[in-house]
N, C-alpha and C positions, 0 to 999 in steps of 0.2 A: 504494500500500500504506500501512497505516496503523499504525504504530507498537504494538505490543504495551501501551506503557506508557498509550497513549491510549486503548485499546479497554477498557482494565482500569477507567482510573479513571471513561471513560462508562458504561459495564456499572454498577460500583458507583452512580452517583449516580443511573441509571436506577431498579437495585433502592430505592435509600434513597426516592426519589418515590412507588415501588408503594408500598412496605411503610408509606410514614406513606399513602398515599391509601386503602389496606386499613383503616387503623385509623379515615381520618373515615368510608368506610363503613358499619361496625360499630358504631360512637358517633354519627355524625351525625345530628344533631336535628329534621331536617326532610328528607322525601323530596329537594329542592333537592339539600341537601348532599351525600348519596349518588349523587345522578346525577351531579354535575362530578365527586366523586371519580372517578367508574365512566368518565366519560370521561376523566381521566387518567389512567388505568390503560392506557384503548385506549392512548391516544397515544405512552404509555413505551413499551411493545409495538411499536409502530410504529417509535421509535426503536430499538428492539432489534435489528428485522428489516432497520433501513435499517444500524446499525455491521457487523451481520454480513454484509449483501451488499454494501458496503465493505471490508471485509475479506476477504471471498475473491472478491472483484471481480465479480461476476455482473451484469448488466446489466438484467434483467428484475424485478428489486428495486424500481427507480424508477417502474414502472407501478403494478408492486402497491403501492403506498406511497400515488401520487396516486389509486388508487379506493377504497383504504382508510379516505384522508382524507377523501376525499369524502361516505363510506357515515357514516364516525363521525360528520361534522359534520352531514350529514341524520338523522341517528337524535338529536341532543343537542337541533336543536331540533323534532322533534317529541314527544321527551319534553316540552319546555320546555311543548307546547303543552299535551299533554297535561296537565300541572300544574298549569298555568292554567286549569283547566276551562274553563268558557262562555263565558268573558268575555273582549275581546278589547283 
């Protein structure tokens, strides 16, 4: 089990992550910039879903966690590619 006072202050610094990677989104200058934010948004997410299936101890958290990670990091770099158009 994991402490109340822990779950609060990861929750908090998870949000604080989103909320500045929502605002390079929104501002960011070059398509680049908005896809790493866009993938750290996944990943807070992912830490979201792994303190709360720590928290109420579920088991099945850890699968969905490593295909999640998976799926995000094949989607970042076929953005990547995609960005790079033709050229290799």
């Amino acid at each position: 089990m994991i402490p109340a006072v822990v779950v609060a202050v990861v929750l908090g610094l998870l949000a604080i992550a989103v909320v500045l990677s929502v605002v390079r989104v929104v501002r960011g200058p070059s398509a680049g910039d908005s896809a790493v934010a866009g993938d750290l948004i996944f990943f807070a997410f992912i830490g979201v879903v792994a303190v709360f299936g720590l928290m109420f101890s579920i088991d099945a958290v850890i699968d969905v966690i490593l295909i999640a990670a998976v799926l995000g990091f094949l989607s970042i770099l076929s953005l990547a590619r995609l960005l790079q158009g033709v050229q290799r």
